[in-house]
VMD Tcl script that draws the C-alpha trace (Angstrom):
set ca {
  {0.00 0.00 0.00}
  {1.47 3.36 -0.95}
  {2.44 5.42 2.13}
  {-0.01 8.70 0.79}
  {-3.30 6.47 1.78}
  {-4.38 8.18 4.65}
  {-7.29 8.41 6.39}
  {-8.88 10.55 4.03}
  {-8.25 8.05 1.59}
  {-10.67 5.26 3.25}
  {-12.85 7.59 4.09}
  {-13.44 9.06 0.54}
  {-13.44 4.80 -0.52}
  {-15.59 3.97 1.95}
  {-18.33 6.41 0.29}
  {-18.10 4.47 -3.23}
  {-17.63 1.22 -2.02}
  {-20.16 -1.19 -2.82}
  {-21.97 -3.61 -0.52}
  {-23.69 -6.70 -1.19}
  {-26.20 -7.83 1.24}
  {-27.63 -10.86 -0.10}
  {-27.33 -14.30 0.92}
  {-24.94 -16.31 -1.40}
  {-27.16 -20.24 -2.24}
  {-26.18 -22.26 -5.04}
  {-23.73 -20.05 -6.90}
  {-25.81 -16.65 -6.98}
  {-27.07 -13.76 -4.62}
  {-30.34 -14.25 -3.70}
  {-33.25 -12.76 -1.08}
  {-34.54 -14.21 1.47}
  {-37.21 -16.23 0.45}
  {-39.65 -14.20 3.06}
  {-37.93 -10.95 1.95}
  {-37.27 -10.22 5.47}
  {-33.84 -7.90 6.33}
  {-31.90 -6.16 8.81}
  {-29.85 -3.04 8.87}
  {-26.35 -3.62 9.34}
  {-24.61 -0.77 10.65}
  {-20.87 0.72 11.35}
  {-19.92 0.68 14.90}
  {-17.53 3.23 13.86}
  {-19.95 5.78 13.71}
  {-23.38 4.20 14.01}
  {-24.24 4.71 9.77}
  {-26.19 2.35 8.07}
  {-24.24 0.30 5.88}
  {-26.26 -2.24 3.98}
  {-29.74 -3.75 3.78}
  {-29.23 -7.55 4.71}
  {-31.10 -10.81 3.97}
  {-32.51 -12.42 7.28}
  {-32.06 -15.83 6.07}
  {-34.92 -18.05 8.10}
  {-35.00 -22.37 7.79}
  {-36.30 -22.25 4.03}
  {-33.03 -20.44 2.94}
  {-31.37 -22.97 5.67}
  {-33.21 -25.70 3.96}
  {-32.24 -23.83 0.48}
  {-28.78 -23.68 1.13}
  {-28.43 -27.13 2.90}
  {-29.93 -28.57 -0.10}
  {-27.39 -27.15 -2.34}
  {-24.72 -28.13 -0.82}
  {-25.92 -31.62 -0.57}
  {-26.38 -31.53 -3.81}
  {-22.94 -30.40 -4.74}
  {-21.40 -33.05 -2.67}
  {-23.27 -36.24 -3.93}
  {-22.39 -34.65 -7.57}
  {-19.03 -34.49 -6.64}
  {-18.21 -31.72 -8.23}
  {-15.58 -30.95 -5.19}
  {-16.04 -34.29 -3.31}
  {-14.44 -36.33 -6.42}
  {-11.51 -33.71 -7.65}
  {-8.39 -34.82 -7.10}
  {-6.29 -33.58 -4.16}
  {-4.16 -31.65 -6.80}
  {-7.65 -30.53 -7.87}
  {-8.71 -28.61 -4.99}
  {-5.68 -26.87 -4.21}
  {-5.52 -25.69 -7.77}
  {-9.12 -23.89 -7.26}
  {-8.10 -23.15 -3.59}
  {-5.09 -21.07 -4.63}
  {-6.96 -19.42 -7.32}
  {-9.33 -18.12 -4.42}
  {-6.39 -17.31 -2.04}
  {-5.18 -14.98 -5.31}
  {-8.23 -13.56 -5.99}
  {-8.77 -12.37 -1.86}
  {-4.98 -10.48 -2.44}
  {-6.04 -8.77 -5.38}
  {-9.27 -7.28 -3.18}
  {-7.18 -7.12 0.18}
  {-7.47 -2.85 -0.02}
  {-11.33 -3.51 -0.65}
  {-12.17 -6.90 1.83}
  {-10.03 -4.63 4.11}
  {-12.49 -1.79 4.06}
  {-15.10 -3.82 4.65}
  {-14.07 -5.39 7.21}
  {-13.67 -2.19 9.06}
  {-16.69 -0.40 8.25}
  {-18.39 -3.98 9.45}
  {-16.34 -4.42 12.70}
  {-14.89 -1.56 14.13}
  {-11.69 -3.07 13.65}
  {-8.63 -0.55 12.66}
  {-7.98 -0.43 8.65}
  {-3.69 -1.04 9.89}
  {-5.32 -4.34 11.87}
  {-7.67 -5.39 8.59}
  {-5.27 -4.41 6.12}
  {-1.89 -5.67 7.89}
  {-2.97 -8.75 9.97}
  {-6.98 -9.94 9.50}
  {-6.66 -10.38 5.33}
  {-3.02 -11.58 5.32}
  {-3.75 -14.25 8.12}
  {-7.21 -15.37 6.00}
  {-5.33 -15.93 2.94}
  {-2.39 -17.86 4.68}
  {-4.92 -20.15 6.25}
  {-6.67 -21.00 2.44}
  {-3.02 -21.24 0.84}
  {-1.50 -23.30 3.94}
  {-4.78 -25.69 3.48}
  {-5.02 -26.13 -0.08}
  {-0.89 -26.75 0.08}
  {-1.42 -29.11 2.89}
  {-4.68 -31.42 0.96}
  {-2.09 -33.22 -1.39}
  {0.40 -34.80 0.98}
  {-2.26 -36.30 3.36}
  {-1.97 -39.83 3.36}
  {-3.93 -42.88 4.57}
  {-2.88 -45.66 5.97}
  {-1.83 -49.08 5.39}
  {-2.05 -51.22 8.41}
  {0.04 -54.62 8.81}
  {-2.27 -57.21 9.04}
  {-2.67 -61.05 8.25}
  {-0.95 -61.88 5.06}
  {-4.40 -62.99 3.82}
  {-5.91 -59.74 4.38}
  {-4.96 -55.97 2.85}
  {-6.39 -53.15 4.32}
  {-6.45 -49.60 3.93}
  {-7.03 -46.61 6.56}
  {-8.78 -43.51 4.68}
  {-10.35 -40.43 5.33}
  {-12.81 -39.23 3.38}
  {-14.75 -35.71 3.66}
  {-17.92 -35.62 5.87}
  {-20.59 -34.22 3.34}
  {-22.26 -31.05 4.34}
  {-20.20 -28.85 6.75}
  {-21.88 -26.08 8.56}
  {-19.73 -22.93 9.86}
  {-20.98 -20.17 12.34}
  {-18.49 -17.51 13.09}
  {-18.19 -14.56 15.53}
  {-18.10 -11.18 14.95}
  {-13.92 -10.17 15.97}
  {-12.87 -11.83 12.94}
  {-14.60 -12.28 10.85}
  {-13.35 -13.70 7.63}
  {-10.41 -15.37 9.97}
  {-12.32 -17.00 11.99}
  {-14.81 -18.26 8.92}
  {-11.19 -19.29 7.35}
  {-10.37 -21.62 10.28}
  {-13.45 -22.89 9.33}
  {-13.97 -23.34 6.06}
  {-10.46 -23.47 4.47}
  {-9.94 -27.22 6.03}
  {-13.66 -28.24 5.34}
  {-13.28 -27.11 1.94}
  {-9.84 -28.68 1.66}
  {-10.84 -32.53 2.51}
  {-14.05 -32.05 -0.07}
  {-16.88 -31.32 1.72}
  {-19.29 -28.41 0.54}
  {-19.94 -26.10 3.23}
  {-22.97 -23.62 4.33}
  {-21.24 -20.39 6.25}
  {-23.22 -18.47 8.53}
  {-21.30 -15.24 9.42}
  {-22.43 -13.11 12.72}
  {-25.39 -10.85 12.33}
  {-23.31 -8.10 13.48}
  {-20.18 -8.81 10.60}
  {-21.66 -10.30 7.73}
  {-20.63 -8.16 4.25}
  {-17.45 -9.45 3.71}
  {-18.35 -13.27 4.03}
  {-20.91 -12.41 1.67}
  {-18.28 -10.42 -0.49}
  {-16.00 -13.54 -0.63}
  {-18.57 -15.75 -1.86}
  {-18.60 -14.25 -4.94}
  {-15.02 -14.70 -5.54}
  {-14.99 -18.17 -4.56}
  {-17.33 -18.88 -7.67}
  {-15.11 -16.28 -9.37}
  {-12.03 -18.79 -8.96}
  {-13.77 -21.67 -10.32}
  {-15.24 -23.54 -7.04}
  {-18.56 -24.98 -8.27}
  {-21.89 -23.16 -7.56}
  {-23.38 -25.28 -4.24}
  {-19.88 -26.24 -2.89}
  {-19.57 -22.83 -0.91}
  {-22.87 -20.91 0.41}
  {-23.12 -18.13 2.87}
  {-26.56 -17.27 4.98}
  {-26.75 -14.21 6.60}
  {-29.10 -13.64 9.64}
  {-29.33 -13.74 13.70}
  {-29.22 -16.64 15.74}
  {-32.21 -18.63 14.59}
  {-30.47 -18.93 11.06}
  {-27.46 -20.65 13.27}
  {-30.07 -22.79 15.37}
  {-31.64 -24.22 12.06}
  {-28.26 -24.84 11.25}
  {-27.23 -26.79 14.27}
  {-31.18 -28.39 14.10}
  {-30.86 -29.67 10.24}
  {-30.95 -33.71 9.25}
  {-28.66 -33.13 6.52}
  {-26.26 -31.27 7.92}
  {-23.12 -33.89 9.13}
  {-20.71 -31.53 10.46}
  {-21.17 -27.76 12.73}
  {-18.27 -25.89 13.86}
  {-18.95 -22.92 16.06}
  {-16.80 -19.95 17.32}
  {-18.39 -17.90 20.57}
  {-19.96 -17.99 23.52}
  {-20.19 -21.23 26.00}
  {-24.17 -20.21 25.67}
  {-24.45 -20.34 22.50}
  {-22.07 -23.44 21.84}
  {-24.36 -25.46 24.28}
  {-26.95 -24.65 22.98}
  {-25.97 -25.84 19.35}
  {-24.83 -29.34 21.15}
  {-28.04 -29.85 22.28}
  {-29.34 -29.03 19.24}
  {-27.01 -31.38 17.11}
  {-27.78 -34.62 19.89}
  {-31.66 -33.59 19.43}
  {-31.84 -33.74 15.80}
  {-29.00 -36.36 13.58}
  {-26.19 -36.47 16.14}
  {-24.25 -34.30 13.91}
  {-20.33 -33.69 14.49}
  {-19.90 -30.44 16.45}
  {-16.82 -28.78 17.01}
  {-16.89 -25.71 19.55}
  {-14.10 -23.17 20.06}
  {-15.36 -20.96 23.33}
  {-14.39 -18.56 25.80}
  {-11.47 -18.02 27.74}
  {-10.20 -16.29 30.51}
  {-6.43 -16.67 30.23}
  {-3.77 -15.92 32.61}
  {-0.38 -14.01 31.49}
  {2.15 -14.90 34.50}
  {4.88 -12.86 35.00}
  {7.69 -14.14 37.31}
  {9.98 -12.12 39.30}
  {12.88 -13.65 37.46}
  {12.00 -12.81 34.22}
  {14.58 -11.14 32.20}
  {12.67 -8.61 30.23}
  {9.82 -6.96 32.77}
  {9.62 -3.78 29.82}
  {8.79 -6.08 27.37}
  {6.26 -8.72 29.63}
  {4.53 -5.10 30.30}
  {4.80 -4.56 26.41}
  {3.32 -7.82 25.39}
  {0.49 -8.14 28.28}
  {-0.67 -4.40 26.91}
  {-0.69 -6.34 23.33}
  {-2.72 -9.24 24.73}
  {-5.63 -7.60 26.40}
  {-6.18 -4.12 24.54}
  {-5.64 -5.70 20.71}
  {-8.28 -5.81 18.66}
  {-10.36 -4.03 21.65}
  {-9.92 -6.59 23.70}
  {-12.67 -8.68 21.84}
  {-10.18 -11.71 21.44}
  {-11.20 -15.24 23.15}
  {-7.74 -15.61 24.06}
  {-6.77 -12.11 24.74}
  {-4.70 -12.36 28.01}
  {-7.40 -10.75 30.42}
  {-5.60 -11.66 33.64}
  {-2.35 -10.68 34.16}
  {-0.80 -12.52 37.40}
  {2.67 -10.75 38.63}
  {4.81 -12.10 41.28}
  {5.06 -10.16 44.00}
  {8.37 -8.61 44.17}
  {8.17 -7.15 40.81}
  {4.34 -5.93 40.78}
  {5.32 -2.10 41.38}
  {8.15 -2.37 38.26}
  {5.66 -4.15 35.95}
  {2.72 -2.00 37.17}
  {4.76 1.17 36.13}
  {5.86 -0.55 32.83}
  {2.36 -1.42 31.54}
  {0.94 2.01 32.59}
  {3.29 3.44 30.09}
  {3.02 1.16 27.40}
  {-0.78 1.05 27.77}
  {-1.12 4.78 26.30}
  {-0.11 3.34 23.10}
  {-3.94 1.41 23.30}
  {-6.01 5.01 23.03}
  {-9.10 4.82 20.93}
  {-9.04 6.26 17.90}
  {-11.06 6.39 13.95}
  {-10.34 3.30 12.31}
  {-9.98 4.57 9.57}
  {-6.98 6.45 9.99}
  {-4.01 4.11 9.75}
  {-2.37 5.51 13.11}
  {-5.12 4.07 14.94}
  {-3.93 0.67 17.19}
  {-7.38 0.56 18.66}
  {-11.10 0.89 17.22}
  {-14.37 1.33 18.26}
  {-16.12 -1.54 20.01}
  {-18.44 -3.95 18.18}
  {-22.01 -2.51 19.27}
  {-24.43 -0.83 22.07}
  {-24.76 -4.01 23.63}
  {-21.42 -5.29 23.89}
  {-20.41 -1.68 25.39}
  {-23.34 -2.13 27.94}
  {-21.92 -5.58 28.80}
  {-18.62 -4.28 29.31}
  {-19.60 -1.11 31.06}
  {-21.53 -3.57 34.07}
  {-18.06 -5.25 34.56}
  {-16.16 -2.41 35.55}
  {-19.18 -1.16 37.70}
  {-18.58 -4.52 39.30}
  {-14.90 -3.98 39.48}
  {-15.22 -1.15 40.85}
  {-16.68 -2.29 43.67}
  {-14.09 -5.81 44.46}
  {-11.06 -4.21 42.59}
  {-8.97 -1.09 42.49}
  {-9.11 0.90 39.27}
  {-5.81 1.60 38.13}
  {-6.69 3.66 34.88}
  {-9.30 3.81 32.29}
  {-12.78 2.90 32.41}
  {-14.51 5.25 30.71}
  {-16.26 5.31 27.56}
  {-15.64 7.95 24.24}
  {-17.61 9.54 21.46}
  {-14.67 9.92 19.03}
  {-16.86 9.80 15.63}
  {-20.97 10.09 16.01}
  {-22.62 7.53 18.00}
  {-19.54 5.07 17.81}
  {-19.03 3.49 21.03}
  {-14.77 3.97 22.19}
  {-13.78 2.62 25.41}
  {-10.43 3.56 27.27}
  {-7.81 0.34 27.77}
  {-8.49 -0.18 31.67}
  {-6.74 -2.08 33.98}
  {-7.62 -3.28 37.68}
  {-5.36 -4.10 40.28}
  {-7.83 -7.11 42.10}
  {-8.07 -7.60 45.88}
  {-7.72 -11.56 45.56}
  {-7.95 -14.08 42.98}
  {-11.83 -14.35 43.41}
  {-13.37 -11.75 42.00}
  {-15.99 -12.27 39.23}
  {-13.84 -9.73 37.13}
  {-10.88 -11.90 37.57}
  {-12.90 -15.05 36.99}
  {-15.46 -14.36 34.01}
  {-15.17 -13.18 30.30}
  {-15.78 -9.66 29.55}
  {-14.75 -9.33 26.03}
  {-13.16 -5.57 25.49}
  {-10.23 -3.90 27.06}
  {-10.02 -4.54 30.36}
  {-7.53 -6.09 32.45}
  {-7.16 -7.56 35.87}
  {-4.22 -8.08 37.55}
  {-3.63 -10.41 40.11}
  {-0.20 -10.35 42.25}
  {0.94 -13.75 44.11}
  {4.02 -15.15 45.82}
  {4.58 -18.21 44.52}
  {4.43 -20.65 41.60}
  {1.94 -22.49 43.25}
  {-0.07 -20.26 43.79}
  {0.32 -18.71 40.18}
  {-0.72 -21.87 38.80}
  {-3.63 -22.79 40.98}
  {-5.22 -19.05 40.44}
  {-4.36 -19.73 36.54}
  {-6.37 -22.89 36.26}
  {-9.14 -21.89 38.84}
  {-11.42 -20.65 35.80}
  {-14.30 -22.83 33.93}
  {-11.59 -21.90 30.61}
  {-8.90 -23.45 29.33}
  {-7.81 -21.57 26.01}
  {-4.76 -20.31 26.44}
  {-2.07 -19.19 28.91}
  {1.78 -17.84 29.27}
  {4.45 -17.83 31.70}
  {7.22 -15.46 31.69}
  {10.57 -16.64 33.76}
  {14.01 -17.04 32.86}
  {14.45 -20.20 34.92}
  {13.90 -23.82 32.28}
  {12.53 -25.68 35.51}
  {9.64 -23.02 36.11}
  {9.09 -22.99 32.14}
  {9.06 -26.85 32.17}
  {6.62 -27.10 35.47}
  {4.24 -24.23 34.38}
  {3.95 -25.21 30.82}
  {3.19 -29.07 32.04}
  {0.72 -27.98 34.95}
  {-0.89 -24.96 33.14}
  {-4.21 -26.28 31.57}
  {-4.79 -24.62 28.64}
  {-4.24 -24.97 24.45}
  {-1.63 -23.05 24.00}
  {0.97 -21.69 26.61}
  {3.43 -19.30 25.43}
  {6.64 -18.50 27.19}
  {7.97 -15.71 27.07}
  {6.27 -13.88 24.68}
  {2.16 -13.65 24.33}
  {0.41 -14.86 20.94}
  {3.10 -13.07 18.63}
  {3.59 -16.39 16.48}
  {0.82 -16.71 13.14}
  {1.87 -20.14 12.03}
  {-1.17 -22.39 10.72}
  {1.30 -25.36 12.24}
  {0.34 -24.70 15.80}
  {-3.59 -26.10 16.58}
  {-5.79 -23.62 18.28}
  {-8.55 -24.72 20.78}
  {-8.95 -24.89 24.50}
  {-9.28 -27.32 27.60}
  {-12.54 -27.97 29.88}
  {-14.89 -25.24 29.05}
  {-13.22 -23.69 26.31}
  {-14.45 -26.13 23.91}
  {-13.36 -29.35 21.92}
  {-11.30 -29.94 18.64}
  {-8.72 -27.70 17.40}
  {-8.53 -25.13 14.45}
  {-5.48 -25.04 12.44}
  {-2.38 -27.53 11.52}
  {-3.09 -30.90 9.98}
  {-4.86 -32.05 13.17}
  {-8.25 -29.22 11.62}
  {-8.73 -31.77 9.01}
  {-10.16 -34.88 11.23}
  {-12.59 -32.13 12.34}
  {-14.14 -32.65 8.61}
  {-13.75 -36.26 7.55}
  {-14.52 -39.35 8.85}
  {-11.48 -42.73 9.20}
  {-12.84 -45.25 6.44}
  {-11.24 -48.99 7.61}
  {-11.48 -50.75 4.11}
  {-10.26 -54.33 4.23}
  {-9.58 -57.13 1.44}
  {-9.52 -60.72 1.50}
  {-7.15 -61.73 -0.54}
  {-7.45 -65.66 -1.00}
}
mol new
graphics top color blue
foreach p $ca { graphics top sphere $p radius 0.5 }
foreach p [lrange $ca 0 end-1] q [lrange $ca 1 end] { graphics top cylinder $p $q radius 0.2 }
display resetview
């Protein structure tokens, strides 16, 4: 991107960019089949942005159909390995030639700065499609020893019809975790983007046809929560994967038991604890990185490191560290490329937000922050805060708030660091920060979460690494070779041979 594209720039694009709002069945944009809409709108500024289809269980029932279609046709399900990637790449080419204008989008849709869409959000979606379409040709099955009489073969072979519902903080990532491995092992898929973020799934669509992957193999439904539930209710759906809210994820696991057992795979909360020991050798740069890991992307990150745990002797140092490098995190248009930190998503997620630190005021010291910002019309902006808590058991310290807020927690020992670590219902992801191998080694083996980072605090993109949580955080993993047993099923095929 030149260096002259300022923020005048997006803002005079954002006024001719164009917006699709229809649901994407069966290779075209099409209504609702009731007609029935919603309003999405910019949480930059409150504007209107697009007219929407509110897709209900005929376009469910639509789409499902289409993709079932696709998939007995094989159109996808039969190409070749070689096949797939081929069509996959030509996608993966097609979302870097619209980066500046998926990037915009994104924004306008989210919130989210245009330097964090632009630099990190489209990059990171297109590296997942081109590390999974590189990846589908060198998976192989297995041959098992076995009687001499016998031959057999270990496959796997793609589900069939693979629902996707996505959150609203990434929104073509997340959908990417998703459907970039689905699509990879052959099944066709039916996306469901959040009612708050859905214009640049829908966008994408397009360009998937565009690349040459058959009409019916990739669909996208736009709509609220009863689109996802008809989703997670459908006979002919094999396969749901989910990204949000415990809630919600039950929810869609009852719903899968009550209707065809379905597969469900559920990536959820978190609530994860940055430790910072007194030996660490870096205490600027833990401060640094635990400023990163709460107040990026507004905080609205299921693995954003909401509790920061300090060991005693160092708490003042680090305390004065992060103070400093948390003016960095000020709210500011996302649209200007300066900006590190947007507006948040909506009304009600600000509300949500804005009862936790009522509630930490009351069972925490606040430290700095707290308040909320009118930096561009009726955009809701709220300051990076940070509590200092009285113990280990307060509900800020213990549930997920989702925006910029963090609590800090000083202890004494490892122990202790540990046990107030894995005390939450979460288990997504956690770090430890310590110079010494044998606290590394203990903390990383005791600490009961996904991924533990030492160290450092989720600074490595690499689709080798899985992504999913312990206990209430969910089941299966996103990413690396392990995402594609999410979407197939092991095939034991044996021959008699005399």
């Amino acid at each position: 991107m030149p260096e002259s594209k300022d923020r005048t720039y997006w803002l005079d694009k954002a006024q001719t960019l164009p917006i699709e709002g229809r649901a994407f069945i069966d290779g075209a944009y099409v209504d609702a089949q009731n007609r029935a809409t919603f309003t999405s709108f910019s949480p930059i500024d409150g504007a209107p942005l697009a007219s929407v289809a509110q897709c209900a269980s005929a376009d469910v029932d639509l789409a499902v159909a289409a993709a079932r279609r696709s998939f007995e046709a094989g159109v996808w399900s039969d190409l070749s390995a070689r096949e797939r990637k081929a069509l996959l790449l030509n996608w993966a080419q097609l979302l870097e030639a619209h980066t500046q204008e998926l990037a915009l989008l994104e924004s306008l849709d989210s919130g989210k700065p245009i330097a964090d869409t632009l630099g990190g959000d489209l990059p990171g979606t297109i590296y997942c499609l081109r590390w999974f379409a590189e990846l589908i040709d060198k998976v192989h099955g297995e041959v098992p020893a076995t009687d001499p009489q016998f031959f057999g073969t270990v496959t796997q072979q793609p589900m069939g019809v693979v629902a996707a519902v996505v959150p609203w903080n990434y929104p073509l990532l997340m959908a990417a975790w998703k459907f970039a491995p689905a699509l990879a092992a052959g099944n066709s898929v039916v996306l469901k983007p959040s009612e708050k973020t859905p214009l640049s799934a829908l966008r994408i669509a397009a360009l998937a046809l565009q690349a040459g992957i058959p009409a019916g193999v990739f669909n996208v439904l736009s709509g609220d929560g009863h689109t996802g539930r008809a989703l997670s209710l459908h006979a002919d759906v094999d396969c749901i994967a989910f990204t949000g809210s415990g809630k919600v994820g039950r929810e869609i696991a009852k719903n899968a038991a009550a209707s065809n057992l379905k597969r469900v795979w559920l990536e959820l909360g978190g609530k994860s604890a940055n430790i910072v020991m007194a030996d660490c050798a870096d205490i600027p740069q833990a401060a640094r990185s635990a400023a990163a890991a709460i107040f990026a992307n507004m905080g609205q990150v299921c693995s954003a490191g909401s509790r920061l745990l300090v060991q005693r002797s160092v708490a003042d140092t680090l305390l004065s560290e992060l103070m400093h490098a948390t003016q960095a995190y000020q709210p500011g248009h996302p649209l200007d490329p300066a900006t590190v930190t947007g507006a948040i998503i909506d009304g009600g997620q600000l509300q949500q937000i804005n009862q936790y630190l009522d509630i930490g005021r009351q069972e925490a010291t606040l430290l700095r922050g707290g308040r909320t910002l009118q930096l561009a019309g009726t955009g809701a902006y709220l300051e990076p805060t940070i509590f200092l808590a009285k113990d280990a058991s307060a509900r800020i310290a213990n549930e997920e708030i989702f925006g910029p807020v963090l609590v800090v927690i000083v202890f004494d020992t490892l122990d202790e660091a540990i046990a107030i670590a894995n005390q939450t219902e979460y288990g997504l992801a956690a770090a430890i920060w310590s110079s010494d191998i044998n606290t590394v080694h203990t903390a990383t083996r005791r600490l009961k979460a996904g991924t533990v980072w030492v160290n450092c605090y989720d600074e490595l993109v690499d689709m080798n690494f899985p992504f999913g949580g312990f206990k209430e955080s969910g089941n299966g993993r996103d990413n690396s070779v392990h995402a594609l047993s999410k979407y197939t099923e092991l095939k034991s095929t044996i021959l008699r041979c005399r």
